[in-house]
C-alpha positions in Angstrom: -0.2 -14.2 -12.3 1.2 -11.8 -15.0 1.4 -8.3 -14.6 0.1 -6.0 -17.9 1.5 -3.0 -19.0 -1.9 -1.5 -20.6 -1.4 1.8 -22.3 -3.6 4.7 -22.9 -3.9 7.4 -25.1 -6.3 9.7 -22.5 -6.5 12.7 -25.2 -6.8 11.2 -28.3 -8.0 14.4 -29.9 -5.6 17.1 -28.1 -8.1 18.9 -26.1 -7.1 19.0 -22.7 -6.0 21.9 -20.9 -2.5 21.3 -19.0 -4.6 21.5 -15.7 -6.8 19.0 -16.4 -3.9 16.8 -17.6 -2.4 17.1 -13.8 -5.4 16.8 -12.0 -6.8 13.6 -14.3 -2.8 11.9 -13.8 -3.4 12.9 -10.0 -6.9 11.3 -9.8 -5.8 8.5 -11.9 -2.9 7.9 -8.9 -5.4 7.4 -6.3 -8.4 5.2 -8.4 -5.0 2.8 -9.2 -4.5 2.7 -5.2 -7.4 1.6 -4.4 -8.1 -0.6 -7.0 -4.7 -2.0 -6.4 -3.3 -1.5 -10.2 0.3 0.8 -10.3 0.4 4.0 -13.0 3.8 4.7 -14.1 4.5 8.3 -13.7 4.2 10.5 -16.9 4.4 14.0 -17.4 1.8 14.5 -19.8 1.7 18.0 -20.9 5.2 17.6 -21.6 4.2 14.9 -24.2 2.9 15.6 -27.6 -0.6 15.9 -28.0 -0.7 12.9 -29.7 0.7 10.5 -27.6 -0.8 11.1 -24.3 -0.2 7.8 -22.9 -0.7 6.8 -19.5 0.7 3.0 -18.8 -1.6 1.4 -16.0 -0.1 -2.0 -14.6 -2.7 -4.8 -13.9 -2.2 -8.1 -12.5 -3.9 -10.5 -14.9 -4.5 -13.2 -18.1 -7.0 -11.2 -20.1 -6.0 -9.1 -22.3 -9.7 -7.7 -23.6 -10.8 -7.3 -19.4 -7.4 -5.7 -18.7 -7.4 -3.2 -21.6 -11.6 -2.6 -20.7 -10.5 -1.9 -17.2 -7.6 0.3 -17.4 -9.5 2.8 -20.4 -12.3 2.7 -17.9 -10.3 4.0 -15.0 -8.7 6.7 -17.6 -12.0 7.6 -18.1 -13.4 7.8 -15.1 -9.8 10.1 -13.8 -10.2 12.0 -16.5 -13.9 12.7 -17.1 -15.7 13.6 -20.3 -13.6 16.8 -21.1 -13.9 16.5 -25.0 -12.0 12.9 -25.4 -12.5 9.8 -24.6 -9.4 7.5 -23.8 -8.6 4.9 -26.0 -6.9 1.7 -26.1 -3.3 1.5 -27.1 -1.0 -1.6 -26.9 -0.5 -4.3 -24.2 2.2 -5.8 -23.2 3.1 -8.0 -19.8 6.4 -7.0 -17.9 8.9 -10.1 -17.6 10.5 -11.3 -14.5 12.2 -14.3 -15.9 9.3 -16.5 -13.9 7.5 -19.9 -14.5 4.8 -17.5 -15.1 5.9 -15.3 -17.5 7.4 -18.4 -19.7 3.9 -20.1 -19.8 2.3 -16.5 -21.3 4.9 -16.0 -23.6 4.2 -19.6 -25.2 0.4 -19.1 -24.7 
């Protein structure tokens, strides 16, 4: 199975407070654990406000599930503080297997 790279903007409007930045990345950390997904590390109040990206690594073929699972996790780790997450682009980390080759032609 392929593994996604789904990104998310998790402040499309700029609100967030830098606390609440940390603590939703930290809560984000641990929902990936136990769902078994992997969040690549990000400093985001070091980004600019607007691209807040978080990039959420899922094991999977669906593009539309994977992309409606990682903004719901975003969501959930960083609550309703003024913005919703969105959706940003997808894209499936390569390494050079059978796998990979078929979802490249597919």
């Amino acid at each position: 199975m392929r593994t996604a790279v789904v990104r998310v903007d998790v402040d499309p409007t700029g609100m967030l407070a830098p606390a609440q930045l940390r603590d939703g990345m930290a809560t984000l950390g641990a929902l990936a654990v136990e769902a078994g997904y992997d969040v690549v590390a990000a400093d985001l109040v070091a980004m600019p406000t607007n691209r807040r990206q978080v990039e959420v690594l899922i094991a999977g073929d669906d593009p539309d599930e994977l992309t409606r699972t990682a903004v719901a996790l975003c969501a959930k780790a960083f609550g309703t503080f003024g913005s919703t997450p969105s959706a940003g682009v997808l894209t499936y980390v390569s390494r050079g297997t059978d796998d990979d080759a078929h979802g490249v032609l597919a």
